[in-house]
N, C-alpha and C positions, 0 to 999 in steps of 0.2 A: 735524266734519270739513269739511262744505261752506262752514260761517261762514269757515273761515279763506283763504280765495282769494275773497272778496266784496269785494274793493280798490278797486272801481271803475275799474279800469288801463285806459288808454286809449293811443291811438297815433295822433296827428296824422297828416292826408293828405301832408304832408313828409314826416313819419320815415318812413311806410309806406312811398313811392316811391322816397325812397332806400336803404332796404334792402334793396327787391325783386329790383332787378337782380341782385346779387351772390347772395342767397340763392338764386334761382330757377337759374344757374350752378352753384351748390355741389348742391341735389337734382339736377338732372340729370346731373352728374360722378357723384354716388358712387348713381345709378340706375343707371347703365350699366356701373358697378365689379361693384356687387351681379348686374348681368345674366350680367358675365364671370365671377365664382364662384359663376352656377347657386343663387344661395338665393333661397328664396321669403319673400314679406314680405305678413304679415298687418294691414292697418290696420282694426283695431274703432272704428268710430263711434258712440260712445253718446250720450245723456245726456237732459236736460229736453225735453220736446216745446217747438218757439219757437225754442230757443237757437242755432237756423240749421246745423243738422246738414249739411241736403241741397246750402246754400253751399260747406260744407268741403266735400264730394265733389268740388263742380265746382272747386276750388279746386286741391284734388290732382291732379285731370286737368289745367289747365291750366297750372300750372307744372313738371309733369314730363312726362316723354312717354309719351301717353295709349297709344302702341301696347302696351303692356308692361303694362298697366292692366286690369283687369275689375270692373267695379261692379256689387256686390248688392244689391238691397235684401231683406231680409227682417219680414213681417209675419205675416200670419196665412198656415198651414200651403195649397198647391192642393190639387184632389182628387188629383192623383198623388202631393205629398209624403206626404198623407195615409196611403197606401197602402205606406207604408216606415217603418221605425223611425225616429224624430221627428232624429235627429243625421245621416238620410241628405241632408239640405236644402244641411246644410253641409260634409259630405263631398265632395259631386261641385263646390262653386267654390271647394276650397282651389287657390291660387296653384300654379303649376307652376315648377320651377326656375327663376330668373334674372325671376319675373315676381312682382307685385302682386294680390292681391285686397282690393278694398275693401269692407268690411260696413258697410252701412247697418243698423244693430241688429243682433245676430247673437245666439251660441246666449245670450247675458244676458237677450234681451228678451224672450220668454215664462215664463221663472222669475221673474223682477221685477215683471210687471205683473201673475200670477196671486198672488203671494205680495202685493202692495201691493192687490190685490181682494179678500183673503181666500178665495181658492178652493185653496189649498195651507196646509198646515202650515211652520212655522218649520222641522220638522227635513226634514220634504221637501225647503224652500226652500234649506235648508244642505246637503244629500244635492248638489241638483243643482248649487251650488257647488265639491259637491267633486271631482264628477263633473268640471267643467269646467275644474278647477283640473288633473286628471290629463290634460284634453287637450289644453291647453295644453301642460304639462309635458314631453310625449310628442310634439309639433310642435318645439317646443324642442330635445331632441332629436336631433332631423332637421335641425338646423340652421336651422329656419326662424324668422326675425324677426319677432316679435308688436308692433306698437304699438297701446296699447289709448287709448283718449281717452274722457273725460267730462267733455261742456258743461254748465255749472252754470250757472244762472241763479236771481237769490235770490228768494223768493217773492214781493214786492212788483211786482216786473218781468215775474216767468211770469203772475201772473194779470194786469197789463197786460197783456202781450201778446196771451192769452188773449181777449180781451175786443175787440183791435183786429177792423177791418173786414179786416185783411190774413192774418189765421188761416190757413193752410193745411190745416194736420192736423184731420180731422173729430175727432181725441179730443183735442187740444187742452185744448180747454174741458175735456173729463170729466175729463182727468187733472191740469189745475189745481187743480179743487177738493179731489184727495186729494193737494196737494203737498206734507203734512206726511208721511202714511201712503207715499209713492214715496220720501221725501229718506229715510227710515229705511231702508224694504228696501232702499237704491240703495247708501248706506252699510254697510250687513250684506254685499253681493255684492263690494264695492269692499275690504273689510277681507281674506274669504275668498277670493280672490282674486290681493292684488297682490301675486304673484310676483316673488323679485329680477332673474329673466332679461328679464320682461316686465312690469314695473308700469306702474300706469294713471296716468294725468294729468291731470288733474283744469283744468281750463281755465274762466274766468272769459268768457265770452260775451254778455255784455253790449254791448261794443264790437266791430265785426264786422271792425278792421280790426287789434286786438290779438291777438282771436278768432284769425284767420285766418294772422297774421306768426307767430304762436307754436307752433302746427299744423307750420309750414313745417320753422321752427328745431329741432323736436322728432323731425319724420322725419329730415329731414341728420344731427342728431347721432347719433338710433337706426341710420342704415343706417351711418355712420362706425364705431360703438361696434362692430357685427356684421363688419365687413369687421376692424379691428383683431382682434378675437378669434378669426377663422378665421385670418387671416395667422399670427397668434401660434400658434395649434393646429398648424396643417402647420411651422411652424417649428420646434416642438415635438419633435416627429415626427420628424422628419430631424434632428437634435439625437441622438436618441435613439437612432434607425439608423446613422447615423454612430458612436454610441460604442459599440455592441453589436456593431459590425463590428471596429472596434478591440481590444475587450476580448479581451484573454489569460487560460489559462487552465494549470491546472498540468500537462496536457501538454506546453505550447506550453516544458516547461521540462526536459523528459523526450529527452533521447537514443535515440534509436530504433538509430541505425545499429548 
């Protein structure tokens, strides 16, 4: 799965500057749509340690408007999540109507990295898939906009990366070495998973300015796609009302007087 988005795509500092303007215009327009019809929009940031995850964040905030924004990160559990069923962490920052939350790893990243350490079973690993596949589902639902993203980077590069003086992430490195054993569990989560309301994206991050333009173009089109389908649903709706108000029946054919 991952080999096939390993294209090398790149985006000149021209192409990128000229298409900035107008795109960063278009996220703001159909943010402020999405604001007026009260849905909430969930952006999942996944994928390879390196592959500039925590760029995209700032990325997000500053081409749309950060007020409407709340950025999570999630890693290892505090002692007060501790102290609540493990899916309370991401309960209390799902998005509020008309707003954004942004996950910096969310409920994928503990079922992935215990299943690619060997501390979970396969059917566990798939349990909690499915678990999460039904709360997605159940978000959905509610009207809420899921985009889910996964930065790929091919192994040749992670472990560069890995290896630079500029590392960020203390597991970096650890999770280099098991980059065969993370690209299988990552693909098993990605398969059980990509929902047709909300499938994942799979994003070639190698180039931080393709990376990033693509990111852009993939919110705009998902907040477009979600605003079309509510218009269409209440249009729907009144459709429906309007002909049920209409409709006659075989009294309406019966002489009373």
């Amino acid at each position: 799965m991952f080999e096939t988005v390993e294209l090398n795509q790149k985006i000149s500092k021209e192409e990128f500057n000229s298409a900035l303007p107008e795109l960063r215009t278009r996220l703001l327009n159909l943010q402020y749509e999405i604001k007026d019809k009260s849905i909430p929009v969930i952006i999942i940031v996944s994928g390879v340690e390196g592959a500039g995850k925590s760029e995209v964040v700032n990325r997000i905030n500053e081409w749309m408007d950060a007020r409407w924004i709340r950025n999570y990160a999630f890693w290892r559990e505090t002692e007060e999540e501790l102290l609540h069923p493990r899916y309370w962490r991401f309960w209390r920052t799902l998005p509020a109507r008309g707003t954004a939350s942004v996950m910096f790893g969310s409920w994928y990243t503990r079922p992935i990295i215990d299943r690619a350490m060997d501390n979970i079973s396969k059917s566990k690993f798939d349990s909690e898939m499915k678990y999460i596949e039904e709360l997605e589902r159940m978000l959905i639902s509610d009207d809420a906009l899921i985009i889910k993203f996964w930065f790929h980077l091919a192994k040749e590069e992670s472990i560069k990366r890995a290896k630079s003086k500029d590392t960020v992430s203390p597991y970096q490195k650890k999770f280099a070495k098991k980059y065969d054993q993370f690209a299988i569990v990552s693909e098993r989560a990605i398969q059980l998973t990509d929902i047709g309301p909300s499938p994942w994206h799979i994003i070639e991050a190698t180039d931080h300015r393709y990376r990033d333009l693509t990111v852009g173009q993939i919110i705009a089109d998902s907040m477009q796609k979600q605003l079309q389908k509510i218009n269409d649903s209440h249009s729907n709706k009144q459709k429906s009302k309007t002909k049920s108000v209409k409709t006659k029946t075989i009294l309406d054919k019966v002489n009373l007087e």
